[in-house]
C-alpha positions in Angstrom: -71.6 -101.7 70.4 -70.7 -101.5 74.2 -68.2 -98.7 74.0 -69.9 -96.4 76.1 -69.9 -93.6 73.0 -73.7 -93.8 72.2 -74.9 -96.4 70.4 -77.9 -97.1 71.8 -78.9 -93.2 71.5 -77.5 -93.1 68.2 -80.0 -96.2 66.8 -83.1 -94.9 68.7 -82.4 -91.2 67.6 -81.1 -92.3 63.7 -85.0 -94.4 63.4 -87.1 -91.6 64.7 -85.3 -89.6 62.1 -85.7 -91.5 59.6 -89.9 -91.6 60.0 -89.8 -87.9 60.9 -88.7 -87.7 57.2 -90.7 -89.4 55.6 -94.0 -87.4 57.6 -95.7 -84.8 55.6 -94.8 -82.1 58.0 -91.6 -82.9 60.1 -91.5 -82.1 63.1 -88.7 -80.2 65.0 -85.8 -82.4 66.2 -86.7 -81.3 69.8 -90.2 -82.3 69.4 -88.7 -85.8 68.9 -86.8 -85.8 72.6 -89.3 -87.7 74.6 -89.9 -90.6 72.0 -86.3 -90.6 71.5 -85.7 -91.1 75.0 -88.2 -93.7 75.0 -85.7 -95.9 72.6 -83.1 -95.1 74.8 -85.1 -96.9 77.5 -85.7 -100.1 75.8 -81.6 -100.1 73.8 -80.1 -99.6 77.2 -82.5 -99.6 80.0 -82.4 -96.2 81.4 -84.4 -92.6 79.5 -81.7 -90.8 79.8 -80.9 -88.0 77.4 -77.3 -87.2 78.1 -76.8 -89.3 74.3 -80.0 -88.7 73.4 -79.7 -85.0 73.3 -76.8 -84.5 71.2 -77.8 -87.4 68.8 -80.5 -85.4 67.9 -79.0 -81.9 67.9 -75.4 -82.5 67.4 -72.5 -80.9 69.2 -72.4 -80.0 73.4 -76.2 -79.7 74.8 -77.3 -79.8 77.8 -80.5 -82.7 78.2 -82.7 -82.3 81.2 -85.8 -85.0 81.1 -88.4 -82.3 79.4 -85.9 -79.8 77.1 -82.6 -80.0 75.3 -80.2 -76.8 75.6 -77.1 -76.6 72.9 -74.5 -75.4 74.5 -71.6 -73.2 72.2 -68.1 -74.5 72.1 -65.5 -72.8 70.2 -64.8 -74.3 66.8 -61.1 -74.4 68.0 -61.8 -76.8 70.4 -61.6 -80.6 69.5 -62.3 -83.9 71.0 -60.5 -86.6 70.1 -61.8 -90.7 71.0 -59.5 -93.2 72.3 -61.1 -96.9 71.8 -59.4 -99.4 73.7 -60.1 -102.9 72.7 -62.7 -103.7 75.1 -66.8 -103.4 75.5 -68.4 -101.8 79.0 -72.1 -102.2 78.2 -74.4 -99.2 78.9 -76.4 -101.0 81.4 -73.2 -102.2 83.5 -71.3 -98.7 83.1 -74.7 -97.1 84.6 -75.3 -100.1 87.6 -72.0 -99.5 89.0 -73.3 -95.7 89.8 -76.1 -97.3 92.0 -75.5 -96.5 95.8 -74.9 -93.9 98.3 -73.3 -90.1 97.5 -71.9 -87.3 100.0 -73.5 -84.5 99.6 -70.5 -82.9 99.5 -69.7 -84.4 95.9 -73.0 -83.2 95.0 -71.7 -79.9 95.5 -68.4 -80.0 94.3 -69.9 -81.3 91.1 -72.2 -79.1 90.5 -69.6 -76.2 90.4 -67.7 -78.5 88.3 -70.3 -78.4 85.5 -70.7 -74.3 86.5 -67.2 -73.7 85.4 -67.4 -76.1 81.9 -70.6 -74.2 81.4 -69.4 -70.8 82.0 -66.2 -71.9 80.0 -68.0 -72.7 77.6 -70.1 -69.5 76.8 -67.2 -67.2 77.5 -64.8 -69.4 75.2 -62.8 -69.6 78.0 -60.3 -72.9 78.2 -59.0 -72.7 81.7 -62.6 -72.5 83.2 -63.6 -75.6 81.2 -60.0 -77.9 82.5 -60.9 -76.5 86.1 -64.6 -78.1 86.1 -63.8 -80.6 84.0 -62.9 -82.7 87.1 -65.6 -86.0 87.7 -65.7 -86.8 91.3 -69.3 -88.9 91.1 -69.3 -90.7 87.8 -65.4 -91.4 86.8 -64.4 -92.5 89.9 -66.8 -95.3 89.8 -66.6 -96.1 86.9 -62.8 -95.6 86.4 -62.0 -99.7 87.2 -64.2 -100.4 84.6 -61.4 -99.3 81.7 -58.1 -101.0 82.5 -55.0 -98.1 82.6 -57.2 -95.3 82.5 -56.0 -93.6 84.7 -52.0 -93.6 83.0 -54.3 -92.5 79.8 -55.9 -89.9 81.5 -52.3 -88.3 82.9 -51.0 -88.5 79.3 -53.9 -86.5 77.6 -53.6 -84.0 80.8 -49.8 -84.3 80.2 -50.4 -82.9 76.3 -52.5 -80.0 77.1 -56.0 -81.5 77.3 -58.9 -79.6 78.6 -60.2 -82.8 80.2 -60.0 -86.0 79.6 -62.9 -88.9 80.9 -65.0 -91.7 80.4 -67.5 -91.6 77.3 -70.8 -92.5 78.8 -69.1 -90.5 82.3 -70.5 -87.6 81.7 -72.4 -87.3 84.9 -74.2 -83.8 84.2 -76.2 -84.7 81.5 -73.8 -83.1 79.0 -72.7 -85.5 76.5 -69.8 -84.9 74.8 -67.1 -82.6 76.6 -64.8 -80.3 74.5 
Protein backbone atom coordinates (compact mmCIF):
# COMPACT_ATOMS: atom_id res chain seq x y z
CA UNK A 1 0.00 0.00 0.00
CA UNK A 2 1.26 3.55 -0.85
CA UNK A 3 4.17 2.63 -3.11
CA UNK A 4 2.99 4.26 -6.00
CA UNK A 5 3.04 0.68 -8.10
CA UNK A 6 -0.77 0.27 -8.44
CA UNK A 7 -2.54 -0.86 -5.68
CA UNK A 8 -5.44 0.91 -5.77
CA UNK A 9 -5.87 -0.17 -9.73
CA UNK A 10 -4.84 -3.54 -8.86
CA UNK A 11 -7.86 -4.05 -6.04
CA UNK A 12 -10.58 -2.13 -8.17
CA UNK A 13 -9.43 -4.11 -11.38
CA UNK A 14 -8.80 -7.74 -9.42
CA UNK A 15 -12.94 -7.28 -7.91
CA UNK A 16 -14.46 -6.45 -11.25
CA UNK A 17 -12.68 -9.61 -12.36
CA UNK A 18 -13.63 -11.61 -10.11
CA UNK A 19 -17.76 -10.85 -10.79
CA UNK A 20 -17.00 -10.77 -14.49
CA UNK A 21 -16.25 -14.44 -13.81
CA UNK A 22 -18.73 -15.46 -12.17
CA UNK A 23 -21.40 -13.74 -15.03
CA UNK A 24 -22.90 -16.12 -17.41
CA UNK A 25 -21.37 -14.44 -20.42
CA UNK A 26 -18.11 -12.40 -19.47
CA UNK A 27 -17.58 -9.66 -20.82
CA UNK A 28 -14.36 -8.40 -22.60
CA UNK A 29 -11.66 -7.02 -20.22
CA UNK A 30 -12.04 -3.72 -22.17
CA UNK A 31 -15.59 -3.57 -21.65
CA UNK A 32 -14.75 -3.44 -17.96
CA UNK A 33 -12.42 -0.07 -18.38
CA UNK A 34 -14.99 2.53 -17.33
CA UNK A 35 -16.28 0.62 -14.12
CA UNK A 36 -12.74 -0.14 -13.39
CA UNK A 37 -11.87 3.36 -13.56
CA UNK A 38 -14.71 4.14 -11.39
CA UNK A 39 -12.82 2.03 -8.43
CA UNK A 40 -9.91 3.78 -9.19
CA UNK A 41 -11.87 6.96 -8.35
CA UNK A 42 -13.04 6.00 -4.99
CA UNK A 43 -9.26 3.77 -3.89
CA UNK A 44 -7.33 6.88 -4.86
CA UNK A 45 -9.42 9.82 -5.72
CA UNK A 46 -8.69 10.41 -9.28
CA UNK A 47 -10.26 8.00 -12.70
CA UNK A 48 -7.33 7.71 -14.06
CA UNK A 49 -6.44 4.64 -16.20
CA UNK A 50 -2.72 4.86 -16.47
CA UNK A 51 -2.96 1.61 -13.68
CA UNK A 52 -6.13 0.83 -14.57
CA UNK A 53 -5.29 -0.02 -18.15
CA UNK A 54 -2.57 -2.47 -17.64
CA UNK A 55 -4.28 -4.13 -14.59
CA UNK A 56 -6.74 -5.22 -16.79
CA UNK A 57 -4.68 -6.01 -19.96
CA UNK A 58 -1.37 -6.66 -18.69
CA UNK A 59 1.90 -5.49 -20.07
CA UNK A 60 2.62 -1.56 -21.77
CA UNK A 61 -0.87 -0.01 -22.95
CA UNK A 62 -1.69 3.02 -23.66
CA UNK A 63 -5.16 4.34 -21.36
CA UNK A 64 -6.99 7.27 -22.78
CA UNK A 65 -10.42 8.00 -20.65
CA UNK A 66 -12.70 5.97 -23.36
CA UNK A 67 -10.16 2.99 -24.86
CA UNK A 68 -7.13 1.06 -23.80
CA UNK A 69 -4.29 0.53 -26.57
CA UNK A 70 -1.51 -2.42 -25.70
CA UNK A 71 1.35 -1.29 -26.79
CA UNK A 72 4.24 -4.25 -27.96
CA UNK A 73 7.55 -4.40 -26.05
CA UNK A 74 10.15 -6.77 -26.91
CA UNK A 75 10.21 -9.78 -24.68
CA UNK A 76 13.99 -8.94 -24.19
CA UNK A 77 13.25 -6.00 -22.50
CA UNK A 78 12.76 -6.11 -18.68
CA UNK A 79 11.69 -3.93 -15.80
CA UNK A 80 12.97 -4.39 -12.72
CA UNK A 81 11.28 -2.54 -9.15
CA UNK A 82 13.34 -0.91 -6.66
CA UNK A 83 11.18 -0.52 -3.25
CA UNK A 84 12.66 1.76 -0.94
CA UNK A 85 11.34 1.59 2.60
CA UNK A 86 8.97 4.32 2.47
CA UNK A 87 4.96 4.96 1.39
CA UNK A 88 4.07 8.13 -1.05
CA UNK A 89 0.24 7.71 -1.19
CA UNK A 90 -1.49 7.96 -4.64
CA UNK A 91 -3.42 10.97 -3.68
CA UNK A 92 -0.23 12.95 -2.34
CA UNK A 93 2.08 11.73 -5.36
CA UNK A 94 -0.87 13.12 -7.81
CA UNK A 95 -1.58 16.67 -5.60
CA UNK A 96 1.96 17.71 -5.91
CA UNK A 97 1.31 17.79 -9.93
CA UNK A 98 -1.38 20.46 -9.28
CA UNK A 99 -0.31 23.93 -10.64
CA UNK A 100 0.96 25.82 -13.60
CA UNK A 101 2.99 24.09 -16.84
CA UNK A 102 5.02 25.83 -19.79
CA UNK A 103 3.83 25.01 -22.69
CA UNK A 104 6.98 24.26 -23.74
CA UNK A 105 7.15 21.07 -21.46
CA UNK A 106 4.03 20.19 -22.95
CA UNK A 107 5.79 19.83 -26.02
CA UNK A 108 8.85 18.46 -25.16
CA UNK A 109 6.84 15.75 -23.55
CA UNK A 110 4.84 14.84 -25.94
CA UNK A 111 7.88 13.98 -28.30
CA UNK A 112 9.17 12.23 -25.33
CA UNK A 113 6.24 9.71 -25.35
CA UNK A 114 6.58 9.82 -29.54
CA UNK A 115 9.97 8.32 -29.33
CA UNK A 116 9.10 5.47 -26.36
CA UNK A 117 6.12 4.85 -28.62
CA UNK A 118 7.93 4.56 -31.86
CA UNK A 119 10.63 2.60 -29.88
CA UNK A 120 8.45 0.58 -28.92
CA UNK A 121 6.82 -0.71 -32.15
CA UNK A 122 10.08 -0.67 -34.06
CA UNK A 123 11.86 -2.70 -31.05
CA UNK A 124 14.13 -0.01 -31.09
CA UNK A 125 16.14 0.62 -27.51
CA UNK A 126 17.80 3.85 -28.26
CA UNK A 127 14.50 5.63 -29.32
CA UNK A 128 12.81 4.38 -26.09
CA UNK A 129 16.10 5.84 -23.52
CA UNK A 130 15.91 9.11 -25.73
CA UNK A 131 12.04 9.70 -24.82
CA UNK A 132 12.17 8.19 -21.86
CA UNK A 133 13.14 11.54 -20.28
CA UNK A 134 10.02 13.02 -17.63
CA UNK A 135 10.26 16.76 -17.60
CA UNK A 136 6.39 17.25 -16.10
CA UNK A 137 5.75 14.43 -13.73
CA UNK A 138 9.40 13.33 -12.22
CA UNK A 139 10.54 16.49 -11.59
CA UNK A 140 7.74 17.13 -9.24
CA UNK A 141 7.54 14.48 -7.87
CA UNK A 142 11.28 13.60 -7.59
CA UNK A 143 11.57 15.20 -3.71
CA UNK A 144 9.01 13.01 -2.85
CA UNK A 145 11.63 9.68 -2.90
CA UNK A 146 14.68 10.51 -0.90
CA UNK A 147 18.15 9.77 -3.22
CA UNK A 148 16.40 9.27 -6.18
CA UNK A 149 18.03 10.99 -8.08
CA UNK A 150 21.77 9.00 -7.13
CA UNK A 151 19.33 5.83 -7.90
CA UNK A 152 18.33 7.06 -11.04
CA UNK A 153 22.24 7.81 -12.25
CA UNK A 154 23.07 4.28 -11.22
CA UNK A 155 20.37 2.41 -13.25
CA UNK A 156 21.36 5.02 -16.20
CA UNK A 157 25.01 4.14 -15.22
CA UNK A 158 24.19 0.09 -15.87
CA UNK A 159 22.60 0.47 -19.20
CA UNK A 160 18.94 1.28 -18.34
CA UNK A 161 16.57 2.29 -20.94
CA UNK A 162 14.95 4.65 -18.35
CA UNK A 163 14.65 4.77 -15.13
CA UNK A 164 11.54 6.81 -13.03
CA UNK A 165 8.97 7.12 -10.64
CA UNK A 166 6.25 4.22 -10.49
CA UNK A 167 3.01 6.16 -10.40
CA UNK A 168 5.32 9.01 -12.83
CA UNK A 169 4.30 7.96 -15.75
CA UNK A 170 2.85 11.16 -16.90
CA UNK A 171 1.57 9.86 -20.52
CA UNK A 172 -0.90 7.64 -19.43
CA UNK A 173 1.44 4.67 -20.05
CA UNK A 174 1.93 2.60 -17.10
CA UNK A 175 4.61 0.61 -16.87
CA UNK A 176 7.81 1.65 -19.04
CA UNK A 177 10.23 -1.03 -20.42
Amino acid sequence: LGSGMGGSAASAVAALVAANALLETPLPREALYGVALDGESVASGSRCGDNVGPQLLGGLVLATHERLLRIPVPGAWHCALVHPHLAVETRKARGVLAGHYALGEFVTQSANLALVLAGCFRGDAALVREGLKDVLVEPRRAPLVRDFAHVKQAALDHRALGSSISEAPSHGTTRRP
